[in-house]
ZAFIKOL-228425 format. One record per residue (C-alpha): x, y, z; residue in three letters. Coordinates in steps of 0.05 Angstrom, whole numbers, plus 5000, padded with zeros to 4 digits. Example, Ala and Ser with C-alpha at 12.3 -4.5 7.8 and 13.67 -1.06 7.14 Angstrom:
REM residues 2
524649105156ALA
527349795143SER
This chain:
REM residues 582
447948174280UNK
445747604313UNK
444647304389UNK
450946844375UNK
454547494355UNK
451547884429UNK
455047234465UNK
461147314424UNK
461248084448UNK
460047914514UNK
464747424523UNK
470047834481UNK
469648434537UNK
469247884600UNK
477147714566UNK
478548364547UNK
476848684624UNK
479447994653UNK
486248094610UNK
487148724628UNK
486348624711UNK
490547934704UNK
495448334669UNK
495348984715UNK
495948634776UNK
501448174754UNK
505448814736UNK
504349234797UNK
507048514834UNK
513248474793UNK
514049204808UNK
511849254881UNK
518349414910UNK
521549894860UNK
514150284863UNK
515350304936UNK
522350554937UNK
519951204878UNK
514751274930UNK
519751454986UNK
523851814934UNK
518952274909UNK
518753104934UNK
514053614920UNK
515653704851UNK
509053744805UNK
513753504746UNK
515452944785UNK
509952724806UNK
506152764737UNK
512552304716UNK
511651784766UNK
503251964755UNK
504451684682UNK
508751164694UNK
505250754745UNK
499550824701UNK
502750574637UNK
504850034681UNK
498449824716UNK
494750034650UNK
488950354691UNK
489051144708UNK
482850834764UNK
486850434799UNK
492750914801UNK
487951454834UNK
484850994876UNK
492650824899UNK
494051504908UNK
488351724952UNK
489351144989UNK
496551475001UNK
493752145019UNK
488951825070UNK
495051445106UNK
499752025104UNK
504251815055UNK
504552475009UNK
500253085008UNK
494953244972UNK
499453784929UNK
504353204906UNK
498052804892UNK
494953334842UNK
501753214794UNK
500152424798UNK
494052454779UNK
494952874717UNK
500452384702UNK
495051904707UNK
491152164651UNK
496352184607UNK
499551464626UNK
492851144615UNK
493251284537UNK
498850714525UNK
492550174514UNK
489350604462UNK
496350594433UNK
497249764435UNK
490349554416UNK
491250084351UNK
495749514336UNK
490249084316UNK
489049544265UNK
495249454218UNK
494749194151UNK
500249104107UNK
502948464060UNK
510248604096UNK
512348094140UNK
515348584190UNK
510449114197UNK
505548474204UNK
509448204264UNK
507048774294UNK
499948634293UNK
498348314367UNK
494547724328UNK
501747554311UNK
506347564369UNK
501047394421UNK
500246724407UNK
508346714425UNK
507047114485UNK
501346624509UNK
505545964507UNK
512146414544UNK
507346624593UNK
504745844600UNK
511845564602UNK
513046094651UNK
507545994700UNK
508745164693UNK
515645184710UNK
514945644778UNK
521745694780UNK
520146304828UNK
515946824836UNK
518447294798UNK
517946854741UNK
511046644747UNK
509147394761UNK
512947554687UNK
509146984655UNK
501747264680UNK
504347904652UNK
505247604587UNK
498547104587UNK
494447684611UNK
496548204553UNK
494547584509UNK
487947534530UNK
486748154539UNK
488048284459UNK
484147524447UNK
478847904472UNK
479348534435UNK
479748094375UNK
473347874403UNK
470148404406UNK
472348674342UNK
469848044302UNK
463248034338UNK
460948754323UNK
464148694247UNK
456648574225UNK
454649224250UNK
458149644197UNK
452049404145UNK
446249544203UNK
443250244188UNK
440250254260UNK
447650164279UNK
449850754255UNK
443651154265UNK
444851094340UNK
452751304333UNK
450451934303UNK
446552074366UNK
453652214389UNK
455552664350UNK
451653184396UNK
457953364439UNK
453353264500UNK
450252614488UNK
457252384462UNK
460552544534UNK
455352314570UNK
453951674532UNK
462051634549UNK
461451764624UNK
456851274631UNK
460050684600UNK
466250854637UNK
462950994699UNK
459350264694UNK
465749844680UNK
470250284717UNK
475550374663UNK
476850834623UNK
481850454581UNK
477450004575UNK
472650354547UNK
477850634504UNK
478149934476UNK
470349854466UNK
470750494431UNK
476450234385UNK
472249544374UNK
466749954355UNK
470350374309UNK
473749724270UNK
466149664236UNK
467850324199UNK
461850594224UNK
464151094280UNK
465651774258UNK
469752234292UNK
464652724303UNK
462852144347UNK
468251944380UNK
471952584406UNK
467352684452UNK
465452004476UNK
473251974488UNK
472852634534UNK
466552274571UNK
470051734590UNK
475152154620UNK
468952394670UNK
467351674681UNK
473851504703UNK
473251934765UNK
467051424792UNK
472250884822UNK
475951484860UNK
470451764895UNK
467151114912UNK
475250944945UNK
474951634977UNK
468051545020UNK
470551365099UNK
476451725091UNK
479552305110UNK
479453015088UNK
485453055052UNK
484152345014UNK
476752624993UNK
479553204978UNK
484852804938UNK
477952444893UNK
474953204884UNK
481253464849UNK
480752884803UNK
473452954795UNK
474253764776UNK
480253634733UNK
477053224686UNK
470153564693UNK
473854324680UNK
479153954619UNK
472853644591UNK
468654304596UNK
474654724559UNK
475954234500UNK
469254084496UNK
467254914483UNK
473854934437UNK
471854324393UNK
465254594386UNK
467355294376UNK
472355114316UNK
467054614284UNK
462355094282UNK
466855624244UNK
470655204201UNK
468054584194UNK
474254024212UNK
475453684149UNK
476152944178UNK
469253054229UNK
464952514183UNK
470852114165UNK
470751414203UNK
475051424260UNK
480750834256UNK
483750474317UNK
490650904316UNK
485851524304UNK
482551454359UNK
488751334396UNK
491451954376UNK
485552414393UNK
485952084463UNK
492852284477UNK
492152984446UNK
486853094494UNK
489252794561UNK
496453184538UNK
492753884532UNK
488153774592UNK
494253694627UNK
497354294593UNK
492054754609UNK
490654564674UNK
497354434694UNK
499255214722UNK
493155134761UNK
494754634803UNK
494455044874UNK
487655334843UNK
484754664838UNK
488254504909UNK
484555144936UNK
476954814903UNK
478154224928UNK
478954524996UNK
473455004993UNK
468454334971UNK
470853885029UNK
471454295089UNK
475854165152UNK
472453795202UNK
475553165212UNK
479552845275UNK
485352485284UNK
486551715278UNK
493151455309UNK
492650885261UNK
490151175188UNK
496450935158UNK
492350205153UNK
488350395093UNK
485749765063UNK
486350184991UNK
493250005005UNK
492349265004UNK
491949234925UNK
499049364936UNK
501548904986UNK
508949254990UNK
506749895007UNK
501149565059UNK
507149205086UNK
510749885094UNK
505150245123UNK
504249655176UNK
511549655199UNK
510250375204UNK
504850355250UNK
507949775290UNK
513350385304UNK
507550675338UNK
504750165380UNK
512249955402UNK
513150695429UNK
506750765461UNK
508650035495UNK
515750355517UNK
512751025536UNK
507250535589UNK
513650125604UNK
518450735629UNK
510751045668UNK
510550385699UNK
517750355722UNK
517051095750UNK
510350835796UNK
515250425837UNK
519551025870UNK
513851485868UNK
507351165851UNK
501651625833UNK
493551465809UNK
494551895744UNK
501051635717UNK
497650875735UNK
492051015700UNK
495751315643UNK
499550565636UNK
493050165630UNK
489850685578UNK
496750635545UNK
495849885550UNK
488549825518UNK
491450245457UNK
497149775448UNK
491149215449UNK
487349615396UNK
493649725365UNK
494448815358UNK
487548735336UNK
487049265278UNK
494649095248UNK
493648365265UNK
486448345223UNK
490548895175UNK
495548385168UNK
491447805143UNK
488248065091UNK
495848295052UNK
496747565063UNK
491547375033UNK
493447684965UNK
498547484918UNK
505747624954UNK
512447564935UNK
516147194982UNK
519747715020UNK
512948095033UNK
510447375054UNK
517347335100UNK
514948085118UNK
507848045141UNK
509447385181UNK
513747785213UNK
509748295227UNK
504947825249UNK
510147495312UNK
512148175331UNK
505548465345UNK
504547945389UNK
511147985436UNK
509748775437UNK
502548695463UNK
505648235513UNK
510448715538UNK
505649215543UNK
501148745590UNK
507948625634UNK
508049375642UNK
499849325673UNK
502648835717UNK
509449325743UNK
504049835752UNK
499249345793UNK
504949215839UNK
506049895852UNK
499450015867UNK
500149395917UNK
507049655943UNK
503050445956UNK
496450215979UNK
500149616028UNK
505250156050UNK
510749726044UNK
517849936056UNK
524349666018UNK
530749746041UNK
535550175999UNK
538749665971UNK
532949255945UNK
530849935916UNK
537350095884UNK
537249355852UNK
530349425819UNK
532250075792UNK
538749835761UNK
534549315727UNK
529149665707UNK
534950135665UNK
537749465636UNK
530049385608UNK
530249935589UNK
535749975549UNK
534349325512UNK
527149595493UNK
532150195459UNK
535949715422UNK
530249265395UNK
526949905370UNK
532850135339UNK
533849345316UNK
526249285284UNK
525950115250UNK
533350095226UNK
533249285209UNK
540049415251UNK
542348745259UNK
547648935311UNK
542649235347UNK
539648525348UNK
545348195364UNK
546248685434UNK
539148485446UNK
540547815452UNK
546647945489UNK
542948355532UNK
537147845545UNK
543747385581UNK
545547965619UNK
538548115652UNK
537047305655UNK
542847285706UNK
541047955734UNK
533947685752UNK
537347055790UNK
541647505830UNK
537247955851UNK
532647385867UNK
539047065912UNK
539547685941UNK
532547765963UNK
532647035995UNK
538947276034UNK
535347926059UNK
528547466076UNK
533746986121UNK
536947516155UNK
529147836171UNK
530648516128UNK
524148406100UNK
517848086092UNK
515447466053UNK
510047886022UNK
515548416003UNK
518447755972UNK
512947685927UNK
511248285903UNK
518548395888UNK
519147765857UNK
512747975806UNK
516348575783UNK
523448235766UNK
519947675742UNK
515648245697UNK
522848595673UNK
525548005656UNK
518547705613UNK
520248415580UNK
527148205557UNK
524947565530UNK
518747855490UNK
525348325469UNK
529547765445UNK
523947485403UNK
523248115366UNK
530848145356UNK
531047445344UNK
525347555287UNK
528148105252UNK
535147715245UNK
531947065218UNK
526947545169UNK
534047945144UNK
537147245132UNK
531547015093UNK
528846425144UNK
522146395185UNK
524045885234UNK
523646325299UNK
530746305325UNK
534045935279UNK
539346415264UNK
541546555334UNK
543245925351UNK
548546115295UNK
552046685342UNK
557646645363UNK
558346685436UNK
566146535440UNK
570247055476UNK
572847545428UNK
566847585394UNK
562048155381UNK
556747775424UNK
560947635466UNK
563648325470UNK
557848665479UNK
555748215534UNK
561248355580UNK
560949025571UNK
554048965593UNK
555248575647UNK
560349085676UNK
554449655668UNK
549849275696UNK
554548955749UNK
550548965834UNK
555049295888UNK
């Protein structure tokens, strides 16, 4: 073996690992939505969990990333660690389906059919689809299925690769010297920990194994426990995912860490145990690719097995190793873990926007209280409600921008922008309700008096507010578009409300019923109420456009009908009556 056959290797596992990530990717894109709505589907059934464990993994083709998903989940809230346990044993066991394709290199046969199946076949066909495909953007979803098919290509180019470049080797008695290292059980898992724990991968080292074991010279003395290594070195991208975050998510890496360690440990003993007394026929033979397929099924399948009834055990360790002594976070459902899977990012996002809208709604309804019966806690509660709602903008806003920048779909494009606009109109609103406080302050510390009926006007508007901040959270959590559509028939009723009350005041200023500087400061808070309605609208207006597939910030309600006998129309007289000055 010479250096042109090192660059050959090398460059065989840069396409191999670069297939395999194009490939991945591309799959958990084309599949972001359905893996989303399993997500919300799934209870705390172990046996469903290992299902959906092994699936997403035999989709994604990396038991790493899967775990790295799923404590990434646990950190935000989004299962417990107990339904995590059965996904990650699914994991193991889903991660076996790319020992099972590249064995395809493997077959030899003068049949044309069973020759068809050999991936230096059909990929060629698959890498020109994938190219036509990915030229003729037709949309998304069809450049997404073309990646999928140009990255499996490459990826099995470069086992090829790899294959062809360590052929050599089989005639090199250093070669296989070395491999019998190995076949000590602990150098073997260790010597597979490592490699797995470098590249991060286990199926990938799976596949270096197999391109190994093409030369003929890798036994399966050797082998079977360089495959249960690698199961150890898996756990490396999981714990390095799980430092910064909470308990439950470290907790989450552990249980994957002892799993494999504990499976490892068992098989390991029994292998050795039944060598040693009756000497496995097949132990020198030279392990083939679908061999070594095999073994690393059987063993991920009775890992599981074994371990399986233990579950709560291994819940229980995991517990006792990472004690409880963490705090809260009011926004740990932004976990940028999550971001590798822009869909359920997106979700996450929309759920924490929930938050920050009710925390804005809770300072609005304070704020509208201080005016009747103004006190220095309830105003300082507002403005600490307010700087949350600004730390609130700043960490989903910078949250936000990175999903875009990966590679979205167009409805989680549609979805982050926005996302993005109604961060911005909340945060407003919550500034409007600073400014309601301020003037109560003014209206307390100035000890001005309002007549009744000035009173009684600012309360009846401050309910309208507040019932169109009910509908446009109703609107944005239940994508209600009715709701939307009173909010924008609301956002007339409080717009003529404002000018009406303002009339009024100008009638009560001419007949000397109050003060010019009364004027102003009531003028501030209608003004405020009404600035609330408005930042309203736009959110209602956004989630309208966003559910019929534009971005053009109201577009679509320029569309409503506003003829009597409409629904609009409808709900804005009955408004109007509600809302309707004595």
């Amino acid at each position: 073996m010479n250096i042109f056959n090192v660059l050959s290797l090398i460059g065989g596992l840069a396409l191999f690992l670069f297939g395999m990530n194009v490939m991945g990717e591309s799959l958990e894109k084309r599949a972001g939505n359905k893996l989303k709505g399993i997500l919300e589907k799934l209870t705390a059934s172990r046996w469903k969990g290992f299902l959906l464990g092994a699936g997403v993994t035999s989709i994604i083709q990396s038991s790493s990333a899967t775990t790295v998903m799923v404590v990434g989940f646990v950190n935000s809230g989004i299962m417990t660690l107990r339904q995590a346990i059965g996904i990650i044993m699914g994991a193991n066991v889903g991660t076996t389906i790319t020992a099972w394709i590249l064995s395809l290199t493997g077959i030899e046969s003068s049949n044309i059919f069973v020759s068809l199946l050999k991936p230096s076949s059909f990929t060629p066909i698959l890498a020109l689809t994938g190219i036509i495909l990915l030229m003729r953007k037709k949309n998304s979803k069809s450049v997404d299925t073309g990646m999928i098919f140009l990255g499996f290509a490459v990826l099995m180019f470069g086992m090829e690769a790899m294959s062809d470049a360590v052929s050599p080797l089989r005639d090199v008695p250093q070669f296989q010297h070395i491999l019998t290292m190995f076949s000590n059980p602990i150098l073997g898992v260790l010597a597979g920990a490592v490699l797995t724990g470098i590249i991060q991968s286990s199926s990938a080292s799976v596949g270096i194994l197999q391109a190994l074991a093409s030369t003929g010279a890798v036994s399966y003395g050797s082998a079977i426990p360089i495959i249960m290594g690698q199961n150890i070195g898996t756990c490396v991208t999981a714990l390095i995912s799980s430092i910064g975050t909470n308990k439950n998510a470290r907790r989450t890496a552990v249980v994957h860490l002892s799993f494999n360690i504990i499976g490892t440990i068992i098989c390991l003993a029994a292998f050795s145990l039944v060598n040693a007394l009756v000497n496995i026929p097949f132990i020198n033979d030279s392990a083939s690719l679908l061999g070594i397929a095999i073994i690393h099924t059987a063993f991920n399948l009775l890992c599981t097995l074994i371990l399986f009834p233990f579950a709560n055990q291994l819940e229980k360790l995991a517990c006792f190793i990472v004690k409880d002594t963490d705090g809260t976070d009011k926004m740990k459902l932004l976990d940028k873990r999550l971001i590798a899977t822009p869909s359920i990012a997106i979700e996450q996002s929309k759920k924490t926007v929930i938050e920050m809208f009710d925390e804005t709604l809770e300072g609005v309804r304070e704020a509208g209280g201080l005016i009747s019966s103004y006190s220095e806690k309830t105003a300082g509660k507002v403005a600490e409600l307010e700087k949350d709602v600004d730390k609130y903008e700043d960490k989903l806003g910078t949250y936000l921008v990175q999903i875009s920048k990966e590679n979205l779909s167009e409805s989680d494009s549609r979805s982050v922008s926005e996302l993005l606009h109604i961060i911005g109109d909340i945060e407003r609103i919550s500034d409007h309700s600073v400014g309601i406080a301020n003037s109560a302050e003014e209206i307390k510390s100035k000890k001005m008096k309002f007549s009744d009926q000035a009173v009684s006007e600012i309360k009846l508007m401050i309910s309208a507010v507040d019932d169109i901040l009910e509908h446009t959270r109703r609107a944005f959590v239940d994508n209600d578009m009715e709701a939307a559509l009173s909010v924008e028939a609301m956002e007339h009723v409080i717009d003529k409300l404002q000018k009406e009350l303002k009339n009024r005041h100008i009638d009560r200023l001419k007949k000397g019923e109050c003060s010019i500087e009364q004027g102003f400061v009531m003028s501030d808070i209608i003004t405020a109420l009404e600035r609330i309605s408005d930042h309203c609208s736009n959110v209602a207006g956004c989630v309208e456009e966003i559910g019929h597939g534009s971005l053009e910030m109201h577009a679509y309600s320029k569309e409503i009908d506003k003829t009597p006998g409409s629904l609009f129309y409808d709900i804005y007289e009955r408004n109007m009556k509600k809302y309707n000055l004595i």
